[in-house]
Every structure is written in C-alpha cells, then in structure tokens.
PQR file of N, CA, C, O and H, with PARSE charges and radii, in Angstrom:
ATOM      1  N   UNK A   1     -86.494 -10.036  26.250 -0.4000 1.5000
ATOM      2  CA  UNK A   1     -85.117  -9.955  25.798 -0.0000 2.0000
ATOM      3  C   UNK A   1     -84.863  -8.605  25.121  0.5500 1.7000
ATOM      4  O   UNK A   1     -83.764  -8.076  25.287 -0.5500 1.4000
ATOM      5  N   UNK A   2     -85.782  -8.016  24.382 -0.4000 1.5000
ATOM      6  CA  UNK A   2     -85.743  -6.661  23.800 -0.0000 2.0000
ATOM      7  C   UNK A   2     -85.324  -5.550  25.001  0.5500 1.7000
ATOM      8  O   UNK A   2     -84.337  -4.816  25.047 -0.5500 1.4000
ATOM      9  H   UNK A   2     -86.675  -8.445  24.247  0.4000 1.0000
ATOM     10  N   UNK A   3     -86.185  -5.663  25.738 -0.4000 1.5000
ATOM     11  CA  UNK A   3     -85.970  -4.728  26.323 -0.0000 2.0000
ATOM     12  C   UNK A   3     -84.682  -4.891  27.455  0.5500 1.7000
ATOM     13  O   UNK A   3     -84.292  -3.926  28.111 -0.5500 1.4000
ATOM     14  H   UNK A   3     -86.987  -6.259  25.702  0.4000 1.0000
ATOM     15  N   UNK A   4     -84.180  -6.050  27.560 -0.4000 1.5000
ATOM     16  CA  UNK A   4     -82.727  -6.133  28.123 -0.0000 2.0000
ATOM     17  C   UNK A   4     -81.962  -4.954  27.073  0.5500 1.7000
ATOM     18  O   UNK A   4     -81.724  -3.799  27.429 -0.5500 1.4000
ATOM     19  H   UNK A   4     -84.497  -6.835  27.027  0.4000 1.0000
ATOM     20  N   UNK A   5     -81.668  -5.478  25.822 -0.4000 1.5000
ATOM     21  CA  UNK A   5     -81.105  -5.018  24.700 -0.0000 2.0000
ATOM     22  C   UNK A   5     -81.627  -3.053  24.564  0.5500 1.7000
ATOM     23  O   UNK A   5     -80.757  -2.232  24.273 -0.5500 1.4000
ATOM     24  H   UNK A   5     -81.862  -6.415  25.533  0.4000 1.0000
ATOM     25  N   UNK A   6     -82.449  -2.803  24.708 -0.4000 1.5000
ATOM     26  CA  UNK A   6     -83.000  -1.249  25.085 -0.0000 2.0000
ATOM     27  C   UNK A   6     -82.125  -0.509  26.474  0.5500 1.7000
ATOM     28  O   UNK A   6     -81.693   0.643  26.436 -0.5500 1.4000
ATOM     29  H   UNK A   6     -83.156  -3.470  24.944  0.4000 1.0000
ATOM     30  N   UNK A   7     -82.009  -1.265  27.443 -0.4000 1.5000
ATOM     31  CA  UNK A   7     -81.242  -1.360  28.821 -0.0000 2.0000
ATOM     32  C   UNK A   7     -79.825  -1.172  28.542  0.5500 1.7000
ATOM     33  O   UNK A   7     -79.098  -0.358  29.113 -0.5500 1.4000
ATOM     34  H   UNK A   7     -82.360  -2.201  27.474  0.4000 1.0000
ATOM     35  N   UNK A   8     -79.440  -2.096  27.494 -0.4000 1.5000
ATOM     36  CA  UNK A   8     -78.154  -1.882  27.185 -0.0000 2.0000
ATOM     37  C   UNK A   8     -77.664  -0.459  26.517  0.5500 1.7000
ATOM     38  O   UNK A   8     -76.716   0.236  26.882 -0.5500 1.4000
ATOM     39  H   UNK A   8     -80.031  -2.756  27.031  0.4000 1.0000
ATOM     40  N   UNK A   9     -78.483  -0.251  25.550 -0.4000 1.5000
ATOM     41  CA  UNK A   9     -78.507   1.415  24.728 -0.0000 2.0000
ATOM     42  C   UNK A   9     -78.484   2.343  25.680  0.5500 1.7000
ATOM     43  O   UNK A   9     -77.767   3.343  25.620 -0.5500 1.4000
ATOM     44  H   UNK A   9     -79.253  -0.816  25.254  0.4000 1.0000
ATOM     45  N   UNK A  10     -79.547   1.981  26.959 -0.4000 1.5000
ATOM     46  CA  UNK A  10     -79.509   2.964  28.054 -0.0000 2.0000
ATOM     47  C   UNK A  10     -78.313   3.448  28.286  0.5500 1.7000
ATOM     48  O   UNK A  10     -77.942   4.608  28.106 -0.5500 1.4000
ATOM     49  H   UNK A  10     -80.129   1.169  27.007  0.4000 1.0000
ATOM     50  N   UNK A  11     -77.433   2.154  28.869 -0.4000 1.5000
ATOM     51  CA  UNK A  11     -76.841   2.436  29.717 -0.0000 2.0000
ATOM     52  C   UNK A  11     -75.057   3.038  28.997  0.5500 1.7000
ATOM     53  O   UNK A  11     -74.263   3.722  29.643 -0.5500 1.4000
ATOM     54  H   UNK A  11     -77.734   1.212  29.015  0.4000 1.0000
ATOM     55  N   UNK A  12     -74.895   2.666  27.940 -0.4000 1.5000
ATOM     56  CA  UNK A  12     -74.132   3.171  26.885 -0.0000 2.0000
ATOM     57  C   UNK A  12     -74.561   4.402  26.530  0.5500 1.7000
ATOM     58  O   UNK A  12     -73.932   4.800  25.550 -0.5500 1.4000
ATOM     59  H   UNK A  12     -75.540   2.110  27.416  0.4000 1.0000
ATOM     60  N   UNK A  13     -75.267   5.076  26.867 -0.4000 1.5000
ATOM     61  CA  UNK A  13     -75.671   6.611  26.530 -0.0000 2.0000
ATOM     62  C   UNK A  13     -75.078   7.050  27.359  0.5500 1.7000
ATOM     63  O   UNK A  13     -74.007   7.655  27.297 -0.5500 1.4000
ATOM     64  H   UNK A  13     -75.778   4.753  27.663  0.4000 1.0000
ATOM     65  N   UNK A  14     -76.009   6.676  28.656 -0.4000 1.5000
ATOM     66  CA  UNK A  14     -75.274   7.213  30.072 -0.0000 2.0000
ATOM     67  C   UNK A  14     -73.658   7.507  30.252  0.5500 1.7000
ATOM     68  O   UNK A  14     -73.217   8.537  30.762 -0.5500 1.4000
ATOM     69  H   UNK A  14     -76.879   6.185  28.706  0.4000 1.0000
ATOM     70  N   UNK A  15     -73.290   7.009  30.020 -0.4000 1.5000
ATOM     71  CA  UNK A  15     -71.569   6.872  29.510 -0.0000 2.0000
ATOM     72  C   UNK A  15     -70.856   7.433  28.502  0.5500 1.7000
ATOM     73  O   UNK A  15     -69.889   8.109  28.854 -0.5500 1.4000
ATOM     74  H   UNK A  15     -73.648   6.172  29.606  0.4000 1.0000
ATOM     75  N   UNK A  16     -71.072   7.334  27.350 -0.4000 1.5000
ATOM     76  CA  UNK A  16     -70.752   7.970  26.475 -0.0000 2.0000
ATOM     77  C   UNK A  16     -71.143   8.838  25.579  0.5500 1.7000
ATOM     78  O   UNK A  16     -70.523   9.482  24.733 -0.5500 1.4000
ATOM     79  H   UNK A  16     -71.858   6.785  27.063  0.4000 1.0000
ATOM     80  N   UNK A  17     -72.927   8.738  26.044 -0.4000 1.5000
ATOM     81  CA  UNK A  17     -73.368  10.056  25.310 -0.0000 2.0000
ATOM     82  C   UNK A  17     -74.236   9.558  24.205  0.5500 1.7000
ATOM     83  O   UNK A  17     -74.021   8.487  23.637 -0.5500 1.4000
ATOM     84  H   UNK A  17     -73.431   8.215  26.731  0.4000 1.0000
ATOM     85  N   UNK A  18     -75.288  10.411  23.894 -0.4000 1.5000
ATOM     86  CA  UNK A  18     -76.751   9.858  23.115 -0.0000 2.0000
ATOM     87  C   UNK A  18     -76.163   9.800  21.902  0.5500 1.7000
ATOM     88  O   UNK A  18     -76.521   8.749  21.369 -0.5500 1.4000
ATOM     89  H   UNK A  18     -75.463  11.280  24.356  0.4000 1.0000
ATOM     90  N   UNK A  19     -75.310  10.519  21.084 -0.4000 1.5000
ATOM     91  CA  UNK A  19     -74.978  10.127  20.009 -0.0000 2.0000
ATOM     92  C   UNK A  19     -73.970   9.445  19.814  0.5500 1.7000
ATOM     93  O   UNK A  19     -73.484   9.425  18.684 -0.5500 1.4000
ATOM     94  H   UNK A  19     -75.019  11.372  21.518  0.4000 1.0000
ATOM     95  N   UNK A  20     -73.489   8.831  20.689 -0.4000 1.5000
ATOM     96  CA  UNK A  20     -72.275   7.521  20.532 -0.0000 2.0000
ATOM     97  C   UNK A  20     -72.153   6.905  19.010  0.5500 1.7000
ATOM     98  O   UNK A  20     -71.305   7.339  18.230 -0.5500 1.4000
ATOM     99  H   UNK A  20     -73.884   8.847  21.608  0.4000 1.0000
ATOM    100  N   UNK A  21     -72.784   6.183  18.765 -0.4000 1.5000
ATOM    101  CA  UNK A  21     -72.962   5.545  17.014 -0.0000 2.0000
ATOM    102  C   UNK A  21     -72.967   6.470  16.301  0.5500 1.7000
ATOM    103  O   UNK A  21     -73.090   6.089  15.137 -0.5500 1.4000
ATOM    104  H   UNK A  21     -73.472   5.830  19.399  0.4000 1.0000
ATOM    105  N   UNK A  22     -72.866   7.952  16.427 -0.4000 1.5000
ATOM    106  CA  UNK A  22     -72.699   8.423  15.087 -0.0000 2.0000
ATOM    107  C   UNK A  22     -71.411   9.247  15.239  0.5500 1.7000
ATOM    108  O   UNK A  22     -70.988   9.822  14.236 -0.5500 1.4000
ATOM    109  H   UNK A  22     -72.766   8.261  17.373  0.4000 1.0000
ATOM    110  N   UNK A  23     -70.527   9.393  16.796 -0.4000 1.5000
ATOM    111  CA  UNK A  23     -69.418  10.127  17.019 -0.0000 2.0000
ATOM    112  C   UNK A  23     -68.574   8.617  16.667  0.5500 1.7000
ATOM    113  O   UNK A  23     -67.400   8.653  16.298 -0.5500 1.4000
ATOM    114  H   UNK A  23     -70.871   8.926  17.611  0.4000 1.0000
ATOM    115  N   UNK A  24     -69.060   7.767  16.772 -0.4000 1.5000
ATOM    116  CA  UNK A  24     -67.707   6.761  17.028 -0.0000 2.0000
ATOM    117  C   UNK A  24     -67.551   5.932  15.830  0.5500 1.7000
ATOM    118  O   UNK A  24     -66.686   5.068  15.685 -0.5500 1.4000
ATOM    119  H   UNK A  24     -70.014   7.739  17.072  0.4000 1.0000
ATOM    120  N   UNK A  25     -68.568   6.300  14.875 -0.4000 1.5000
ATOM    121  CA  UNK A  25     -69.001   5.538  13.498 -0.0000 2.0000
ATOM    122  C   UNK A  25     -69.198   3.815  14.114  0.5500 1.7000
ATOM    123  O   UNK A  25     -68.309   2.966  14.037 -0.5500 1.4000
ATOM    124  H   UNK A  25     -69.271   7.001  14.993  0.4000 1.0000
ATOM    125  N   UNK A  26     -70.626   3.585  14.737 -0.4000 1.5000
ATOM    126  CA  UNK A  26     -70.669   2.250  14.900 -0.0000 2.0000
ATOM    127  C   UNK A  26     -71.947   1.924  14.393  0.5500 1.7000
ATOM    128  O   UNK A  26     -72.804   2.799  14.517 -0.5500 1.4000
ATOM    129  H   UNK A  26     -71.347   4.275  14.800  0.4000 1.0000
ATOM    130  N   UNK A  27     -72.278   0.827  13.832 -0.4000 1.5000
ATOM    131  CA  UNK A  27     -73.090   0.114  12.721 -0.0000 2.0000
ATOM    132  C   UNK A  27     -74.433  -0.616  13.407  0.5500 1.7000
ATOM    133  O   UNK A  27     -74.495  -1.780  13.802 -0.5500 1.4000
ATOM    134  H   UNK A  27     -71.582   0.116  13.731  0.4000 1.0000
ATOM    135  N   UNK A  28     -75.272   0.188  13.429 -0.4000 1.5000
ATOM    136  CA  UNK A  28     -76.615  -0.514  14.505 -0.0000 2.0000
ATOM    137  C   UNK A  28     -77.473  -1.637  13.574  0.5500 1.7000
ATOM    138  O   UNK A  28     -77.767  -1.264  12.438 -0.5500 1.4000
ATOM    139  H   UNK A  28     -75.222   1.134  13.108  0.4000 1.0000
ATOM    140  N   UNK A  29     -77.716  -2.427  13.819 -0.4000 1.5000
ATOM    141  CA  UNK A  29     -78.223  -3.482  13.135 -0.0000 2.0000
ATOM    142  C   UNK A  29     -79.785  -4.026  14.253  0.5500 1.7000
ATOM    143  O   UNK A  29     -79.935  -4.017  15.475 -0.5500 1.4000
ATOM    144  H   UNK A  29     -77.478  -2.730  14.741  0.4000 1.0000
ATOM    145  N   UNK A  30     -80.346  -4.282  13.558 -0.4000 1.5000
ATOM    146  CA  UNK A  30     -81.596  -5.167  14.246 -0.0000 2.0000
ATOM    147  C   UNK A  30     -81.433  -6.887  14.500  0.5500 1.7000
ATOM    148  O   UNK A  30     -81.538  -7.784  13.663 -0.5500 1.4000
ATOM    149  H   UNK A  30     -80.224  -4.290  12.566  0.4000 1.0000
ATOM    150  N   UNK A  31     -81.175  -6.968  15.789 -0.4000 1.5000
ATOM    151  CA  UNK A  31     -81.593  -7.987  16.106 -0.0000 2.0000
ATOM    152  C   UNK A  31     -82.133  -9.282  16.057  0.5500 1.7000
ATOM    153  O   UNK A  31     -83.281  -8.969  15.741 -0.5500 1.4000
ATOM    154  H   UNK A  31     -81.090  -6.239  16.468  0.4000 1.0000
ATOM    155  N   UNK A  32     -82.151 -10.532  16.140 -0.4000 1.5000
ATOM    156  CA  UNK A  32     -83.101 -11.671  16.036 -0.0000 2.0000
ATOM    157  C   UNK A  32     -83.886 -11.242  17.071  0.5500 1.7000
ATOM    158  O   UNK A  32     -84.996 -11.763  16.972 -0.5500 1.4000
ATOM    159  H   UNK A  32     -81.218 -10.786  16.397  0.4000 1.0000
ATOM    160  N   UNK A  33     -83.810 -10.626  17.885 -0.4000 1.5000
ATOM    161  CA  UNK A  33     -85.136 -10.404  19.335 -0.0000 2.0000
ATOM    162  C   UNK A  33     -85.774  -8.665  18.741  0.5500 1.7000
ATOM    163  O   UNK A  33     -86.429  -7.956  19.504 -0.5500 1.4000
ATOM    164  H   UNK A  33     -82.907 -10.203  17.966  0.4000 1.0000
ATOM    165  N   UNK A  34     -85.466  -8.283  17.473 -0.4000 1.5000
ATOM    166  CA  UNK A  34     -86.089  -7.086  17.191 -0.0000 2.0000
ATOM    167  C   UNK A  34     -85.722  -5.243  17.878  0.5500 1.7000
ATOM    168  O   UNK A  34     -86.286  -4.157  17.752 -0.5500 1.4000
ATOM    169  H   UNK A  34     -84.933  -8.859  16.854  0.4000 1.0000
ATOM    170  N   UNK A  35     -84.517  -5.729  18.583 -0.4000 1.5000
ATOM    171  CA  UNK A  35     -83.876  -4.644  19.342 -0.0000 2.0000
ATOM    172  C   UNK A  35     -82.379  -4.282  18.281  0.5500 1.7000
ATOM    173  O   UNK A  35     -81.714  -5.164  17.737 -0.5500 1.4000
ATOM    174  H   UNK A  35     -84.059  -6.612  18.685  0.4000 1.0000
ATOM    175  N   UNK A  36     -82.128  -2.927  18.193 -0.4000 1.5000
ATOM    176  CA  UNK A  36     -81.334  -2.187  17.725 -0.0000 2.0000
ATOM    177  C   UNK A  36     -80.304  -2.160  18.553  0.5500 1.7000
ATOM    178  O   UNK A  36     -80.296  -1.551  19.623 -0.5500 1.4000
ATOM    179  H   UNK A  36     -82.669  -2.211  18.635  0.4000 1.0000
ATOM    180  N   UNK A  37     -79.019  -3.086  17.912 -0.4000 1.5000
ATOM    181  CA  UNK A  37     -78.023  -2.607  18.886 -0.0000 2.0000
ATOM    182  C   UNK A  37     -76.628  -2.725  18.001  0.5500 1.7000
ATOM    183  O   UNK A  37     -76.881  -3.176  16.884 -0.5500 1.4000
ATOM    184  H   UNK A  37     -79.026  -3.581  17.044  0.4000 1.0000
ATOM    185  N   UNK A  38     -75.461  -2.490  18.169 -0.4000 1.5000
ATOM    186  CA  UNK A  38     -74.287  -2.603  17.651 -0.0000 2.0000
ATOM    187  C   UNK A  38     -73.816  -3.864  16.645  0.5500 1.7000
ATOM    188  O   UNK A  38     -74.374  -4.942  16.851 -0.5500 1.4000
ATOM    189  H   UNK A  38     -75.256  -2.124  19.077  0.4000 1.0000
ATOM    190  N   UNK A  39     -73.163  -3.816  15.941 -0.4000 1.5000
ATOM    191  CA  UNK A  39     -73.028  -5.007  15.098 -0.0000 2.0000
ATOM    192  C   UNK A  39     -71.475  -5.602  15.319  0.5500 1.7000
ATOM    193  O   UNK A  39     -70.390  -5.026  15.389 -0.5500 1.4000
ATOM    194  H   UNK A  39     -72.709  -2.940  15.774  0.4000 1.0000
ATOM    195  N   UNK A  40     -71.694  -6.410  15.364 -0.4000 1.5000
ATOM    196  CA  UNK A  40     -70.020  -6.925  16.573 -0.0000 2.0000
ATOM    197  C   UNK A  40     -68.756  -6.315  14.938  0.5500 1.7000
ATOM    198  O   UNK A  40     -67.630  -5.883  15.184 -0.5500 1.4000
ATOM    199  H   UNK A  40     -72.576  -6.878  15.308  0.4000 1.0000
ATOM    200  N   UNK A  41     -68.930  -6.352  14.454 -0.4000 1.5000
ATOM    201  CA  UNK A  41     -67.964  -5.899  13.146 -0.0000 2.0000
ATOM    202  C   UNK A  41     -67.817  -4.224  13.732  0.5500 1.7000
ATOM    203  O   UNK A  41     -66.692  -3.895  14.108 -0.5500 1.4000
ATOM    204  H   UNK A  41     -69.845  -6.703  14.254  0.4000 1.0000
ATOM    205  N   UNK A  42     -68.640  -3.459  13.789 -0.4000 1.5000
ATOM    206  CA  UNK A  42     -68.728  -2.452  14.160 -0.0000 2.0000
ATOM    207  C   UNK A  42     -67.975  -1.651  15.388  0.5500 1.7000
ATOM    208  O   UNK A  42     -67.223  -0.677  15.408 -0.5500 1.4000
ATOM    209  H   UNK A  42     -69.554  -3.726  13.485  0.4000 1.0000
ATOM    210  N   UNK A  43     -68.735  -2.840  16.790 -0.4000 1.5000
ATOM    211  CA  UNK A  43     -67.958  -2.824  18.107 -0.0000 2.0000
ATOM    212  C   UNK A  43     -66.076  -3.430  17.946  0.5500 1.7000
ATOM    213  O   UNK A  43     -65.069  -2.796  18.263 -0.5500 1.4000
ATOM    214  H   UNK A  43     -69.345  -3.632  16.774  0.4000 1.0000
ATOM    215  N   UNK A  44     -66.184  -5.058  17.254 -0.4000 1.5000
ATOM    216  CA  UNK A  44     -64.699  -5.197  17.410 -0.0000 2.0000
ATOM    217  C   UNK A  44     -63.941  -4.049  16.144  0.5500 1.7000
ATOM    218  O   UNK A  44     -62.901  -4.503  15.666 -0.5500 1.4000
ATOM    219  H   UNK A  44     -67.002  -5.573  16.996  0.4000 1.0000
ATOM    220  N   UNK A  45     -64.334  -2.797  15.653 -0.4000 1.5000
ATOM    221  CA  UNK A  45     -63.112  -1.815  15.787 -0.0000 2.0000
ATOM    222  C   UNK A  45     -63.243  -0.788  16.071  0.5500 1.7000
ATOM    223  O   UNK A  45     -62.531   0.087  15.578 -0.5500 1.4000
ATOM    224  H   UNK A  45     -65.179  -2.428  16.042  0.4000 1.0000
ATOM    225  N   UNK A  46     -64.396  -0.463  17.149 -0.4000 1.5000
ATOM    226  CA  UNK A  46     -64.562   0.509  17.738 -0.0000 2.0000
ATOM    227  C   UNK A  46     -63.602   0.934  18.505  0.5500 1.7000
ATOM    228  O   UNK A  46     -62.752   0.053  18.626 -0.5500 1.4000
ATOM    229  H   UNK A  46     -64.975  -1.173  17.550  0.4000 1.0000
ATOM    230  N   UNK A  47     -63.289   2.105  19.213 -0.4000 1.5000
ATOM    231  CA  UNK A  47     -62.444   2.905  20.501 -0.0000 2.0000
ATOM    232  C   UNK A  47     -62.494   1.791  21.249  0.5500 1.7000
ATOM    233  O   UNK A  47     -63.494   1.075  21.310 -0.5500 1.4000
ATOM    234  H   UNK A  47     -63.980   2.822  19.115  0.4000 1.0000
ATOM    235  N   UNK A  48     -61.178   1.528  21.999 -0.4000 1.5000
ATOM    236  CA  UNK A  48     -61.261   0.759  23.034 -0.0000 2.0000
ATOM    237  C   UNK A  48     -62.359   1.356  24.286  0.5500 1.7000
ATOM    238  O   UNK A  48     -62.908   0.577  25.065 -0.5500 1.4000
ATOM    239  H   UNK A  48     -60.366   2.109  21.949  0.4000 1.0000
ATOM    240  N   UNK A  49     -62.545   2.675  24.324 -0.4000 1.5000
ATOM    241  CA  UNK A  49     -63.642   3.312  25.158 -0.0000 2.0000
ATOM    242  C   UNK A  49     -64.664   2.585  25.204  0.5500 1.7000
ATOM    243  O   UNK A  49     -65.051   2.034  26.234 -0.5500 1.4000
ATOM    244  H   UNK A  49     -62.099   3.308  23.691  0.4000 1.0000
ATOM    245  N   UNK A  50     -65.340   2.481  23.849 -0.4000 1.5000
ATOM    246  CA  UNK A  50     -66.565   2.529  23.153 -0.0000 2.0000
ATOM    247  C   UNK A  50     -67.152   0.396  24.449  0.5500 1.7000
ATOM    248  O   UNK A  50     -67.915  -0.026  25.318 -0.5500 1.4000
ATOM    249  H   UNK A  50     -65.026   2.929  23.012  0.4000 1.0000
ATOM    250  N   UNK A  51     -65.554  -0.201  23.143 -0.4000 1.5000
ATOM    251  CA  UNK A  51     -65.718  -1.817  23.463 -0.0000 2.0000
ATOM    252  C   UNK A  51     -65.849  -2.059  24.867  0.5500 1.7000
ATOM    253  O   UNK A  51     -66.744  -2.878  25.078 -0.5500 1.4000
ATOM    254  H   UNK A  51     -64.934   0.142  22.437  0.4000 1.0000
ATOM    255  N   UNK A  52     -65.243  -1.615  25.982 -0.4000 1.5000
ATOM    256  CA  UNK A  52     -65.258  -1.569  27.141 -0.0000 2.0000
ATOM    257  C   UNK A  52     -66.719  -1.276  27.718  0.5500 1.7000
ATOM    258  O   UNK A  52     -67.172  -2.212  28.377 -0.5500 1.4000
ATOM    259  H   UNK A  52     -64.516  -0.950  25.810  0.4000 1.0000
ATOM    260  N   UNK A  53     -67.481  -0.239  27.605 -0.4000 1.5000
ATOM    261  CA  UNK A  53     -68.578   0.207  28.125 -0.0000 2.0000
ATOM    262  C   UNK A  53     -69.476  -0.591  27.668  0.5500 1.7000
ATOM    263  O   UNK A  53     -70.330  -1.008  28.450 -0.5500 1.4000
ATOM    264  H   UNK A  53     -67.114   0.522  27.069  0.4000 1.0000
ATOM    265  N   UNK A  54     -69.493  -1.028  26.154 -0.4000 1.5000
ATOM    266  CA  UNK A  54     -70.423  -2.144  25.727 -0.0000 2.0000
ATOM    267  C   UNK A  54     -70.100  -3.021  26.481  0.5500 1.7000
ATOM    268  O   UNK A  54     -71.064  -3.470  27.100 -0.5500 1.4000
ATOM    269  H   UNK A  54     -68.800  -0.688  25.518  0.4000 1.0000
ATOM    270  N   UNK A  55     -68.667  -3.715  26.832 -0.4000 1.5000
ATOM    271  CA  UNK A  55     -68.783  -5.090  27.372 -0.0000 2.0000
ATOM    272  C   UNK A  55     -69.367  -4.938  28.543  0.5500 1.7000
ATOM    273  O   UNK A  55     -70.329  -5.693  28.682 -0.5500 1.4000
ATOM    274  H   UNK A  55     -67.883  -3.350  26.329  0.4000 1.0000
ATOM    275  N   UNK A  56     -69.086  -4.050  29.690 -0.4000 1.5000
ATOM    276  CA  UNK A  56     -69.709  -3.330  30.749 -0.0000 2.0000
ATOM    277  C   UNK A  56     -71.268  -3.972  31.174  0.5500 1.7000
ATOM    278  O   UNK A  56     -71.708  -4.773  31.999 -0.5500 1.4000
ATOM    279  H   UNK A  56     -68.305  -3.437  29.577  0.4000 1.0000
ATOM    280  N   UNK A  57     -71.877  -2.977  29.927 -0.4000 1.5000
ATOM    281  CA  UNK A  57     -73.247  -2.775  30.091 -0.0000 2.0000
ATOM    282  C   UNK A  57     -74.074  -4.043  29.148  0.5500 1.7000
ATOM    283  O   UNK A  57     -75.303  -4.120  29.118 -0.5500 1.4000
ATOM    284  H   UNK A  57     -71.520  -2.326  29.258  0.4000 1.0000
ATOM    285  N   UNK A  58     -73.212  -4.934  28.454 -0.4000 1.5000
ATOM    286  CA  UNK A  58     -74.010  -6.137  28.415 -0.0000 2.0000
ATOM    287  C   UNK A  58     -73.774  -7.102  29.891  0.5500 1.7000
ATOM    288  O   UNK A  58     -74.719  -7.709  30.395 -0.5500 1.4000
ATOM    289  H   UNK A  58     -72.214  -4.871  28.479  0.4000 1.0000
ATOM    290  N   UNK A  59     -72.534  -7.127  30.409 -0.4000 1.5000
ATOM    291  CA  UNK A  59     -72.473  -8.003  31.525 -0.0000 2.0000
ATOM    292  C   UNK A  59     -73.491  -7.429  32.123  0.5500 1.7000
ATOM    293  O   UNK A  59     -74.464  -8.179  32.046 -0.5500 1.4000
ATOM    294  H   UNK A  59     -71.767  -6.634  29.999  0.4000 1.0000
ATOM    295  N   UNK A  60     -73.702  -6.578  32.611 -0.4000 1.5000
ATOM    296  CA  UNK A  60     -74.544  -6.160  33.387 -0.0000 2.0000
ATOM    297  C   UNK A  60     -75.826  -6.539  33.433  0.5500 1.7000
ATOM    298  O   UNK A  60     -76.416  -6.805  34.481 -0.5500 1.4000
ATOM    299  H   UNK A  60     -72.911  -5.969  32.674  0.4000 1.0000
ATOM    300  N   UNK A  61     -76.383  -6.588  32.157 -0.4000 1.5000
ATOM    301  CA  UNK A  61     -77.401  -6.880  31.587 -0.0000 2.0000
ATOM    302  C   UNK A  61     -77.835  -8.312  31.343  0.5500 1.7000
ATOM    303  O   UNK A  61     -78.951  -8.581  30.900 -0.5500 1.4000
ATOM    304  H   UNK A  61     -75.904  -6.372  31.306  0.4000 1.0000
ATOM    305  N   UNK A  62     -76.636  -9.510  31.738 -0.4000 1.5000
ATOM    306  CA  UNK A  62     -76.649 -10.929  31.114 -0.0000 2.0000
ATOM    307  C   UNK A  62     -76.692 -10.797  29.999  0.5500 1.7000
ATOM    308  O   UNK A  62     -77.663 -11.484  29.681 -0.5500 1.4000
ATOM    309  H   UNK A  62     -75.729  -9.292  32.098  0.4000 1.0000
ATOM    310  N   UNK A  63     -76.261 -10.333  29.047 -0.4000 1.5000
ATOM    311  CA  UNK A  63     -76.022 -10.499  27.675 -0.0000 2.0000
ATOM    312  C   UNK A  63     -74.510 -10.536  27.207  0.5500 1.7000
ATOM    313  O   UNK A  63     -74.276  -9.864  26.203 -0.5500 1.4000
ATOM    314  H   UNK A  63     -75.472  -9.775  29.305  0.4000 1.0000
ATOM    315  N   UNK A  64     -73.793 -10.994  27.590 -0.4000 1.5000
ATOM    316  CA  UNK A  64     -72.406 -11.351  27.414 -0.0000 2.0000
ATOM    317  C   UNK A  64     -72.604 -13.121  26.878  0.5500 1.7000
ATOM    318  O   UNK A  64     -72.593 -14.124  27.591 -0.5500 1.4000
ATOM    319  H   UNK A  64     -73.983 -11.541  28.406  0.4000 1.0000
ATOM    320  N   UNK A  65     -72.755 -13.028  25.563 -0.4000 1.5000
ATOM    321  CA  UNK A  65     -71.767 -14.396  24.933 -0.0000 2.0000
ATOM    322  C   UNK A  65     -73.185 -14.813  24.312  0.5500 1.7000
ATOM    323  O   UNK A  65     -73.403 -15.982  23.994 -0.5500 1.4000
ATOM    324  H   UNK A  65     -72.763 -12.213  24.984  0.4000 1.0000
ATOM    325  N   UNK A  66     -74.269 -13.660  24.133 -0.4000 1.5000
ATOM    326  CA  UNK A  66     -75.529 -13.399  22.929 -0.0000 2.0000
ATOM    327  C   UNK A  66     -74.735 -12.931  21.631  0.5500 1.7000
ATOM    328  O   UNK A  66     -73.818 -12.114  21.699 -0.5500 1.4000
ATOM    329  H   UNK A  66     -74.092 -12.710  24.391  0.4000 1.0000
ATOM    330  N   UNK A  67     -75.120 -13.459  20.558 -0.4000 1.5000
ATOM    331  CA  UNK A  67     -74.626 -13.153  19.426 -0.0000 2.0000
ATOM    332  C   UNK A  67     -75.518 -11.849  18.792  0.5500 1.7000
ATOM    333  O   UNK A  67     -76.698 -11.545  18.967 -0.5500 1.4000
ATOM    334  H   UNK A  67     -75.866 -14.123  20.502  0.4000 1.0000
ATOM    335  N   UNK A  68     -74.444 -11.211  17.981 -0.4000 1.5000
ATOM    336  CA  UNK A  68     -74.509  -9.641  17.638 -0.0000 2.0000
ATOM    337  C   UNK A  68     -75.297  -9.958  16.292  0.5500 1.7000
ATOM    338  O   UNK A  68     -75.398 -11.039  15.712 -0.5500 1.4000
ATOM    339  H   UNK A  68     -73.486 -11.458  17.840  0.4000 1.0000
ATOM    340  N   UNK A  69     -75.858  -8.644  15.936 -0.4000 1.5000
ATOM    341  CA  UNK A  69     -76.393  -8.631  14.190 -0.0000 2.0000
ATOM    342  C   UNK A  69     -74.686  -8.451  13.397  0.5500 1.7000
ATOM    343  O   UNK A  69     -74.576  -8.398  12.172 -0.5500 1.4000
ATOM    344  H   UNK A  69     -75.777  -7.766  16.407  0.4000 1.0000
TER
END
C-alpha cells in the first residue's frame, strides 16, 4: 500500500512539478500505511489544479475513497 501512495507522489510531480507542496503550500502528513502524502485539509483548499491531479493520480492508483492524514 506504501508504495501505491509513493506512485501517487510520482505521478503528481510529473504534473506539477517536484516542489508542488511547497509552491502550493500543501501539508504532507504520514500515513497509517507509513507513506507521506497530502493531508485532505491541505488538498480540500488547495488550487483547483493541485485537487484535480491528486484526484487523477489517486484514481489511478485505486486510492480514491482511502482516508487522508
């Protein structure tokens, strides 16, 4: 499951760029599976850009309707 969640960071780079979380001010939190990823407080007031590519690249990933840190 971690490394789904690593997949996801991937693929949100790819898109918006390696420093995304610190251009878009979004709040990385650790996981119950030990993976670093967005904190839904963070994402729901992110750029609509930002929310889109996350929702994107979790569908993608089967992680759509996993709960956030």
């Amino acid at each position: 499951m971690a490394e789904r969640y690593l997949d996801v960071q991937r693929c949100i780079e790819r898109t918006i760029g390696k420093q995304w979380p610190q251009k878009y001010g979004i709040v990385l939190a650790r996981n119950q599976w030990g993976a670093i990823e967005a904190t839904e407080r963070s994402i729901d007031t992110a750029p609509q850009a930002v929310r889109m590519t996350d929702l994107r690249c979790r569908r993608q990933l089967s992680l759509t309707g996993e709960p956030r840190p």
